[in-house]
N, C-alpha and C positions, 0 to 999 in steps of 0.2 A: 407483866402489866405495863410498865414503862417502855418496854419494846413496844409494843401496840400502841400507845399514843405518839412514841415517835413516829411507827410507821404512817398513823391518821394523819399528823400533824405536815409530813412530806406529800402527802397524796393533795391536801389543801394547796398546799405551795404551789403544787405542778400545775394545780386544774384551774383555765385559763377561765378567765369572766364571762357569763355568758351572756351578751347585751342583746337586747330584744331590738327590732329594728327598729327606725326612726321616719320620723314620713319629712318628705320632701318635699313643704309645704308649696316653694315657690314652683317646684316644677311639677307637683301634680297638683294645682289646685287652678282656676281660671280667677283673674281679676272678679269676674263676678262672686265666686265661689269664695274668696277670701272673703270679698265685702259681706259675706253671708256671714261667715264667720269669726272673720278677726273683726270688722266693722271698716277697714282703711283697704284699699285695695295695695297690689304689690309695691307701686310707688311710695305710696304713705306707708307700708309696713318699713321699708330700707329709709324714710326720711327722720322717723321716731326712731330706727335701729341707731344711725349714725349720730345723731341725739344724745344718746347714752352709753353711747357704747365704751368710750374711755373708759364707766364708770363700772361697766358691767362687766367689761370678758374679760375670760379667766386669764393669769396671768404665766398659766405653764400651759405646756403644747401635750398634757397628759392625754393617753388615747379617750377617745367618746366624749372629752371635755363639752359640759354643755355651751353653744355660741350664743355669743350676744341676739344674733338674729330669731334664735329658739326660745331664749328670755322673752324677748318681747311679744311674740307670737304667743308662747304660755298668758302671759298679763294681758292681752289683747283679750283672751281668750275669755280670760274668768271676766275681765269688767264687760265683756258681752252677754255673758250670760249667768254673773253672779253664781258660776257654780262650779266648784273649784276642784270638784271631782267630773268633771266634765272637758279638764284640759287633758286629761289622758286617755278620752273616747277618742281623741285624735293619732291617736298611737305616736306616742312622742317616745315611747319608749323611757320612760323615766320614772323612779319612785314618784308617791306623793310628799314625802319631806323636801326631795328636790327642787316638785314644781315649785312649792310653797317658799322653800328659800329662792329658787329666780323671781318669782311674782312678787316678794320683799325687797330684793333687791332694785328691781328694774322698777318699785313702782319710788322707793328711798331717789334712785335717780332720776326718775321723772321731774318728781315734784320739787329739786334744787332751787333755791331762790333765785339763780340766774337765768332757768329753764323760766320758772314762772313769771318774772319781769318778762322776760322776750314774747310771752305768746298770753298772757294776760295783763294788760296795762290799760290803765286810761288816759288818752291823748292829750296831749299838750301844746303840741303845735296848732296855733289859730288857725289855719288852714284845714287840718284835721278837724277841728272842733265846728269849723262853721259847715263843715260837708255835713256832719252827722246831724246838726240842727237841721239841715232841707231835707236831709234824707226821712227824718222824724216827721218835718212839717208836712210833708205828702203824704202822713197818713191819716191826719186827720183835723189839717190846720193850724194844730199846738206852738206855737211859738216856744222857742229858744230852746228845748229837749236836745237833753244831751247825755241823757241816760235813763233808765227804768227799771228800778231798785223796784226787791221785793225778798221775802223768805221760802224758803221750801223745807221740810222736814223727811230725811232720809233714814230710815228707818234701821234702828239695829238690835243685837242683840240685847238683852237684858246686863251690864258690864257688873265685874264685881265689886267695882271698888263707888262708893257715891250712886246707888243706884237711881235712886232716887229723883235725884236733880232729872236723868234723861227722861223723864216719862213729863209728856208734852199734854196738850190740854185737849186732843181724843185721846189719851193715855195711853200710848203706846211710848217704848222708847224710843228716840231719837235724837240725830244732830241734827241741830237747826241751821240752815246754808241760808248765807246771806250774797245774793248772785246780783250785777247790773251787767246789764244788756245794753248793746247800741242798737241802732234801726234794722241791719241787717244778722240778728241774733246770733253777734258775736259778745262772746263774755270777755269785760272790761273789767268785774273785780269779782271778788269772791272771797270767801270767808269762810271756812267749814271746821271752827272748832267750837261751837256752841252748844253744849245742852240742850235737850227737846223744851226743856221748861223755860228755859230763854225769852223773853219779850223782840220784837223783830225791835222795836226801838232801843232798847238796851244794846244791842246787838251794834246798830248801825251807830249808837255814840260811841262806844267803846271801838269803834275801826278806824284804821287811819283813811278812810273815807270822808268822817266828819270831821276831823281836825284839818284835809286838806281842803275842804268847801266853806266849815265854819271860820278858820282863823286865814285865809287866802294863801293858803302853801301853795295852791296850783293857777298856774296863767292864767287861767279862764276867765273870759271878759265876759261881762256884767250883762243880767238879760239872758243866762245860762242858768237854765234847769233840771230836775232831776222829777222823777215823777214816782210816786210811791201812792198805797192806800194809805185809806184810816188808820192803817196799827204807825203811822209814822206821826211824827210830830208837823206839824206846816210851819216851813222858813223860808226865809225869801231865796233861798238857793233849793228845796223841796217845795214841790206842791200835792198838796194832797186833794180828794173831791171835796165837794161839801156835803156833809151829813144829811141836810135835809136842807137842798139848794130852794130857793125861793126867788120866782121872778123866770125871766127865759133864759137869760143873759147867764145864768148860773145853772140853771139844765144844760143850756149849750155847752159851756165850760164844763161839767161833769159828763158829757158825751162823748166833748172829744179828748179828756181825761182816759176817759175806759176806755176807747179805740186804740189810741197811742199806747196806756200803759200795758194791754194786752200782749204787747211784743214779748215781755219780759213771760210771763206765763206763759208762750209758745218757744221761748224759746229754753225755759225748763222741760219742759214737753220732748222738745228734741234731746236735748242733751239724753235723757231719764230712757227714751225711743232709740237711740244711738248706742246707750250703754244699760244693757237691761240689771247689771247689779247695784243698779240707783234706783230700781221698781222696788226690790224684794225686802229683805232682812238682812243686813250686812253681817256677818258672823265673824267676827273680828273686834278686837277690844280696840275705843274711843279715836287713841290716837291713830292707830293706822286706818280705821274707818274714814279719817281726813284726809289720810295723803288718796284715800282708793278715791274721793270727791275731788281733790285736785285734779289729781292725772284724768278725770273723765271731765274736769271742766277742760283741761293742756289740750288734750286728743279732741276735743269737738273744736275748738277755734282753728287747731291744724285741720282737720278736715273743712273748715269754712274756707282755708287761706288755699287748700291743695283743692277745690270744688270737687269733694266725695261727698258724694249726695248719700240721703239714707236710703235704706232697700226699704220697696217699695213697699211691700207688708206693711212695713214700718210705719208707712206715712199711712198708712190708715187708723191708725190707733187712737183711741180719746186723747187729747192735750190735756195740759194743767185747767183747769177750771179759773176762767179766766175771773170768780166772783165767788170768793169764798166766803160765806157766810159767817162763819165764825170768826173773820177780819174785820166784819161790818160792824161783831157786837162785840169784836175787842180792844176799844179805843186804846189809843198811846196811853201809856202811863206817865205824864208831863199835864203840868198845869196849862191855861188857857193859853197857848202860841198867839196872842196879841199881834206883835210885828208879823209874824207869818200870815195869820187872818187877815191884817191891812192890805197888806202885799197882795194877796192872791184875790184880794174882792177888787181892787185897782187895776190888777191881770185882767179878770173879770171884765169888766167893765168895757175896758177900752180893746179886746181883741173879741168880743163875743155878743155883743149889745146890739 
């Protein structure tokens, strides 16, 4: 009996691994054909490779080792289509523990905080700041916009630990992503560790968003604003509509409120159009369901900066709803914004009268 497992045991030895083959993404696939399916075409796939790649490729020359460039291509793969048995209809040749550990890894180095300073920030140089007020002002006369804060809820699985807190007020689970947008729906900040049950105002005091507008951490000169709904508080650095505006001078002002602030809704629109595993049910527990909302906030400003446009299917799809109802009837939870009321009926006034 011990003769026979040694013999098994050497027959194992000898017999050689048998790897399934691998597809060649860059050389059978057309720019087009990638942007179908990775979302970035060949240029932006090697510009996000070389991004990470310190962080990703392997560190021995072991044969079939998986490459950095097949990391990302995997991770490309699931945040387009949110479906993570759907990296290996591509014949990548790989277990699914595999993909799942590169797709960890490469999304762990995406999301570095040196990567997300670089490709999501908001501007500082007054030069930068004064482009993004005209470019805002074109769209619908708003003075001083300099950004378009809003919330969006991404939906996930039911998590085990705190279930509770995620289930949001259409009661599904979810994180609640607190996103600002500039004029040309590039994302400026973002936020994706919040609870569905989360208030978008809570959200946005607790970010260093409000610390850097409330207490003047950041350069921005005076006459610089931010534009948010009803669920926000109104301060002289936020403006929100009026409830139930009264007079012209304050319809007008709530017109070109809604035109301007729409940006911010088209430009979740794209993002959610760009990367289809921000439509569905994230199956993945809390914390890394944040880093998979970074890396598809990182990967849509790199395609804004690299002009990869989305496929065109794509741009046919419903947007975010640029008037959600359930915003109207959810005011901030903050006493009367007095100063912010003054503020924005003086706004009023003197640019819409």
């Amino acid at each position: 009996m011990a003769a026979e497992q040694q013999q098994q045991q050497a027959v194992r030895i000898r017999r050689q691994r048998n790897f399934r083959p691998r597809l060649e993404i860059f050389n059978d696939y057309s720019d087009s054909e990638l942007k179908k399916r990775y979302r970035l075409d060949r240029n932006g796939m090697l510009f996000v490779t070389n991004l990470v790649r310190a962080n990703i490729e392997n560190r021995t020359a072991r044969s079939k080792a998986v490459t950095a460039e097949m990391k990302v291509a995997l991770t490309l793969r699931y945040l387009a289509t949110g479906k993570m048995q759907l990296c290996n209809s591509d014949d990548f040749g790989l277990s699914q523990p595999t993909i799942s550990r590169a797709i960890s890894q490469t999304l762990d180095a995406l999301t570095a905080p040196d990567i997300l300073r670089r490709f999501v920030q908001f501007p500082v140089n007054p030069q930068e700041i004064q482009r993004m007020k005209v470019e805002f002002s074109r769209v619908a006369g708003f003075p001083g916009v300099v950004g378009v804060i809003d919330g969006t809820h991404i939906k996930i699985v039911a998590p085990k630990d705190h279930e509770e807190v995620y289930v949001n007020r259409k009661n599904f689970h979810s994180i609640n992503v607190q996103v600002l947008f500039d004029a040309k729906y590039q994302l400026r900040d973002i936020v994706a560790r919040w609870p569905g049950s989360t208030h978008d105002a809570r959200i946005l005091r607790e970010s260093g968003l409000w610390q850097a507008f409330e207490n003047n951490q950041l350069p921005i000169p005076a006459g610089s604003y931010l534009l948010g709904d009803s669920g926000y508080p109104c301060k002289r650095w936020l403006l929100t509509p009026y409830l139930r505006p009264q007079g012209e001078y304050q319809e007008a002002y709530n017109r070109a409120h809604k035109q301007t602030r729409s940006i911010v809704e088209r430009g979740i629109g794209q993002m959610k159009r760009r990367f289809h595993v921000l439509h569905g049910e994230v199956r993945v527990a809390p914390e890394k369901v944040a880093k998979v909302i970074m890396a598809c906030g990182i990967l849509h400003n790199i395609c804004k900066r690299l002009n990869i446009p989305l496929q065109e299917e794509d741009e046919d799809e419903n947007e975010e709803a640029v008037d959600d109802p359930d915003d109207m009837l959810q005011p901030a939870p903050h006493g009367p914004p007095q100063e912010g009321a003054i503020f924005r009926e003086n706004l009023a006034r003197n640019h819409f009268m």
